[in-house]
C-alpha positions, 0 to 999 in steps of 0.5 A, a space after each residue: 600586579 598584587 601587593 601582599 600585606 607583608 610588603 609595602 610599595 611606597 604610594 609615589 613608586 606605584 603611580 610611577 609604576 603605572 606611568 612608565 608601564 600600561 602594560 601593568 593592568 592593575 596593582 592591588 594590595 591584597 591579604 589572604 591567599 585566598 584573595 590572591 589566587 581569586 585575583 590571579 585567576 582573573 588575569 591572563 598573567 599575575 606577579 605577586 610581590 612580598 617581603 622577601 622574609 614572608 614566612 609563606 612564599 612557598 604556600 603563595 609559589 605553590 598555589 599561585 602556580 597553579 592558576 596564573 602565569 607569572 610567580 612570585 617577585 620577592 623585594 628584599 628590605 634589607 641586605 641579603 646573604 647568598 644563603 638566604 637567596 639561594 633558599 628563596 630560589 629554592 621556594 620557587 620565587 622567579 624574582 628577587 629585587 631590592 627595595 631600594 632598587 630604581 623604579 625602572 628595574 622594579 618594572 623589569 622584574 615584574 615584566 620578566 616575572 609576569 612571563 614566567 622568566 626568572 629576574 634576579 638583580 645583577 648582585 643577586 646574580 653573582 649570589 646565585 653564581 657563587 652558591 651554585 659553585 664551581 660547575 660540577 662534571 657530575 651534575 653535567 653527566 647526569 644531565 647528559 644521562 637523563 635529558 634529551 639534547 632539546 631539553 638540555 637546549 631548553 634547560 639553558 635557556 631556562 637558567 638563563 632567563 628566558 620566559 617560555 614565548 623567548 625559549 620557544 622562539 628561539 628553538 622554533 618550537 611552540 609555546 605548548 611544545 615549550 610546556 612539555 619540555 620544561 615539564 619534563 625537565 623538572 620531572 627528569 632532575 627531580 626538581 620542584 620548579 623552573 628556579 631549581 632546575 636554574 641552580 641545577 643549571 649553574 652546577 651543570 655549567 650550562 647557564 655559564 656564557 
């Protein structure tokens, strides 16, 4: 787990953090991205948490991406409004908790984000819900039209949480095969990351149920 200087984990919480949790290997406060991405590589998977008004979240996403498994977990200070977190979902952040939020939920948060799953807190579900709107029959056609029935079972899953080990187990097919079909997903929909592809889902009326 990396702290980015843009956020603050109060002292008292890291500690319960490592308490609660052994899995959690390591939390550092880290600066530049540089760093950041040194440190992830290290790791078998890394979560970095920032301010949810970091101006650089989709640099971090983009770069963290590329070298880890995990993504970005976004804590916001202050109340957020359904456009500012359909936008950081749009950047690609896998997580998004508020700072006051228990101790135990911060760690379900990083142990989603740290697999590749995407976590919001039930608030930010409703946002979420509420931006995407109404199902739209057309985003479904388009689905149907573009996607094979394996992958529109994986984009579901995919909108509904699921990491990519629960996505596998659940279809009976293996991690590398899992990959692939995500991978196609996004390339099929023009999307940019698993977080958009959960949007998409939600307007396709898959990720309802």
């Amino acid at each position: 787990m990396l702290l980015a200087d843009e956020f603050s984990v109060p002292e008292d919480r890291v500690r319960r953090l490592l308490s609660l949790w052994s899995e959690i290997s390591v939390i550092e406060r880290v600066g530049s991205l540089g760093e950041i991405l040194l440190r992830a590589r290290q790791a078998d998977s890394a979560v970095l948490v920032v301010n949810s008004q970091a101006p650089v979240i989709t640099e971090f996403v983009l770069s963290l991406a590329d070298v880890a498994v995990g993504g970005v977990l976004a804590v916001a200070l202050t109340e957020l409004v359904d456009e500012q977190i359909t936008a950081l979902l749009t950047q690609g952040v896998l997580g998004i908790v508020s700072a006051t939020a228990p101790t135990e939920e911060l760690i379900t948060a990083v142990r989603a984000v740290s697999c590749g799953s995407l976590y919001l807190s039930v608030p930010y579900q409703r946002s979420l819900a509420r931006a995407a709107g109404a199902p739209e029959p057309e985003a479904a056609q388009r689905v149907r039209r573009l996607l094979t029935e394996r992958e529109i079972e994986v984009l579901a899953r995919m909108a509904n949480g699921l990491a990519n080990r629960d996505i596998a187990q659940q279809l009976g097919i293996s991690a590398s095969t899992t990959r692939n079909h995500i991978s196609n997903v996004l390339k099929k929909l023009n999307l940019p990351n698993r977080t958009t592809a959960a949007i998409f889902a939600y307007r396709s009326g898959l990720a309802i149920g």
